[in-house]
N, C-alpha and C positions, 0 to 999 in steps of 0.2 A: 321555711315555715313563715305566713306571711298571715300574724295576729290580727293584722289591723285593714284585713283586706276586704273582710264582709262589712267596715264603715265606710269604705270606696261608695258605695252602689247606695243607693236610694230602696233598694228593694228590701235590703237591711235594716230600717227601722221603720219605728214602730207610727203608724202614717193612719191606723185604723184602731177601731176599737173593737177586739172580739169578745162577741153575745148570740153565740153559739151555746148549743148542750153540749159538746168534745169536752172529757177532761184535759183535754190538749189543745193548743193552739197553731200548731207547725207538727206539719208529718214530715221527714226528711227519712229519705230509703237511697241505698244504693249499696254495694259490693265494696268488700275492704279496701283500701286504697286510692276511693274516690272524693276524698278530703271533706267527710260528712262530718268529721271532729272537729274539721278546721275552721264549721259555720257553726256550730252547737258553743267552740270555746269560745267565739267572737260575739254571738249572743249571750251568755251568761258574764263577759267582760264590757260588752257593748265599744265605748270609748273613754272609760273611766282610768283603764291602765296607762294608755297614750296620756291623758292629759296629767297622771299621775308623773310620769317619768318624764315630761318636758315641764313641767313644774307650775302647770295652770289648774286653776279651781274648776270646778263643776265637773263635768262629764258624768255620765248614767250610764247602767249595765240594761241591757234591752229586756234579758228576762230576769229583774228584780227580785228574785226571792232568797229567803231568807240563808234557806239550808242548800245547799246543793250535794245532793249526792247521786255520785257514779257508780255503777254496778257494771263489773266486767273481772275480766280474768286480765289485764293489762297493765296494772297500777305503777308502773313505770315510763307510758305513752306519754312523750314529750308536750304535748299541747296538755292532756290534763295536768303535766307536773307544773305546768307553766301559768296555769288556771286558779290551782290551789296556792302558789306561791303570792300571787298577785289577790289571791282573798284573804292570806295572811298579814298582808302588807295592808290591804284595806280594813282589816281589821285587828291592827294592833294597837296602834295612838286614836286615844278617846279625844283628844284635841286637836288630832288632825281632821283638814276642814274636806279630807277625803271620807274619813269615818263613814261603816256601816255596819251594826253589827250582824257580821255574816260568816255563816261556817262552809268548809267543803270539808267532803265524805270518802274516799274511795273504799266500797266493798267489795268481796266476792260473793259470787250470786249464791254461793251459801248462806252468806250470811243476811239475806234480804229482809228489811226491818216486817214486821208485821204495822200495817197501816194505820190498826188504832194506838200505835208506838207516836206516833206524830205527833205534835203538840197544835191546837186549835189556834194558840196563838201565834205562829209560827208559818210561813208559805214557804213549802218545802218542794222542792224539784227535783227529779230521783232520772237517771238518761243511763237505759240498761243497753250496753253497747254489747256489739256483735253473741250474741245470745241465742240467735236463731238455730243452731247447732246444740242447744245445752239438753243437759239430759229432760223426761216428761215431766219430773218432779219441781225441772226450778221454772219448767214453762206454765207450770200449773200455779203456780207464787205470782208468779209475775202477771197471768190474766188476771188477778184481782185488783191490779193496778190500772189496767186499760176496759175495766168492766164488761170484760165479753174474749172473743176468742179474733187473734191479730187477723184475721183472714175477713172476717165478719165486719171488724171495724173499718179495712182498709175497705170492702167493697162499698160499705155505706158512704165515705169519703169518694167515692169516686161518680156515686151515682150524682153528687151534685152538680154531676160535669156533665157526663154523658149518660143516658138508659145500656149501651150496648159496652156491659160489663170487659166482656169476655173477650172482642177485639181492645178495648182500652188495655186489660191487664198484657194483651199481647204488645201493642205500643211501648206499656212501659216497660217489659221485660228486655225491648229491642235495645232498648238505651243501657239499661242496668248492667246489659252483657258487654256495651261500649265502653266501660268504666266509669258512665255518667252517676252523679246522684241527682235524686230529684225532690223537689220541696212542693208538698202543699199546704200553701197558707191560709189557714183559714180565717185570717182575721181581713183577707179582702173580696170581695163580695166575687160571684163566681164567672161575671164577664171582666173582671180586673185582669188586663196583660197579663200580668204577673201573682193572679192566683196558685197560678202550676206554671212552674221553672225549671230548669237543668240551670243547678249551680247556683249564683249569686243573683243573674239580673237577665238569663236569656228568656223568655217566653215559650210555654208549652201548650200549644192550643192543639191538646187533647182530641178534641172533636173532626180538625179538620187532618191531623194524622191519621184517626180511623179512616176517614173517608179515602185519603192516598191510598191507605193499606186495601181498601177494595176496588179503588180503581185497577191494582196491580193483581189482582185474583184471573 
């Protein structure tokens, strides 16, 4: 398990400023064991843990917020226990010159907060992991979080790319089955290298894999 691997790459931080309408800013999809935990806990640590354990000042967590919580049926997954440890330690000593006062969550998707539960003052970040499988009832909780239905949001994410839906979903399905994941960022505009990636820092130009995928028809 390698924490400090998504501050290797440049595509890792935060380089842009998103002013988008997405209640999200990073879409990250792929099949279990394609180490999509392993960017999500890197982002919510950024380089703050590193600089915490080699004993230097400053360092920042990329997605800043206040609360974080995790919904899944996992609460034992090595990278979240290592995520919330390291939010304890940032948030124990009020004079430490790491301090922020910050919480982590782990639920089960029983228990998913109702959203006017949230405090106004409060930026809270909620990462419902492998759920795609959960019964209609906690699918139904959870669209009130991504304001619409996953299918609907992902195809509007993807029109920024390309019009030809239906070959792209095929693209990405090709990869997903590879064991890749795949990140859309939407905080860089949509001719950026690295708007759409496999992984950390490879480049996915979307557009000209559909076009491969019909040369070969």
């Amino acid at each position: 398990m390698d924490m400090d691997e998504a501050n290797k790459h440049k595509s890792s931080r935060n380089v842009g400023h998103p002013a988008m309408t997405w209640p999200f800013s990073k879409l990250i999809i792929g099949k279990s064991g394609s180490s999509k935990t392993n960017i999500l806990a890197n982002f919510f640590l950024g380089n703050k843990a590193k600089c915490i354990y080699e004993g230097k000042e400053g360092g920042s967590r990329y997605i800043s917020c206040d609360d974080l919580i995790v919904c899944g049926y996992h609460p034992d997954e090595p990278k979240w226990a290592f995520v919330r440890y390291m939010y304890g330690v940032i948030s124990k000593d009020l004079k430490a010159p790491y301090y922020e006062n910050i919480r982590f969550r782990y639920i089960s998707p029983e228990k998913i907060p109702n959203v006017k539960a949230f405090s106004p003052e409060r930026s809270t970040a909620i990462v419902f992991e492998d759920l795609c499988l959960a019964p209609e009832h906690i699918q139904n909780r959870i669209v009130i979080f991504n304001s619409g239905s996953s299918y609907e949001d992902i195809s509007k994410i993807i029109r920024r790319y390309t019009d030809d839906i239906k070959n792209a979903s095929m693209v990405i399905n090709s990869y997903l089955r590879k064991g890749e994941f795949i990140v859309f960022d939407l905080t860089r505009s949509e001719d950026d290298p690295l708007a759409i990636r496999l992984r950390f820092d490879t480049p996915l130009d979307l557009q000209k894999e559909i076009e491969l995928r019909q040369k070969k028809k």
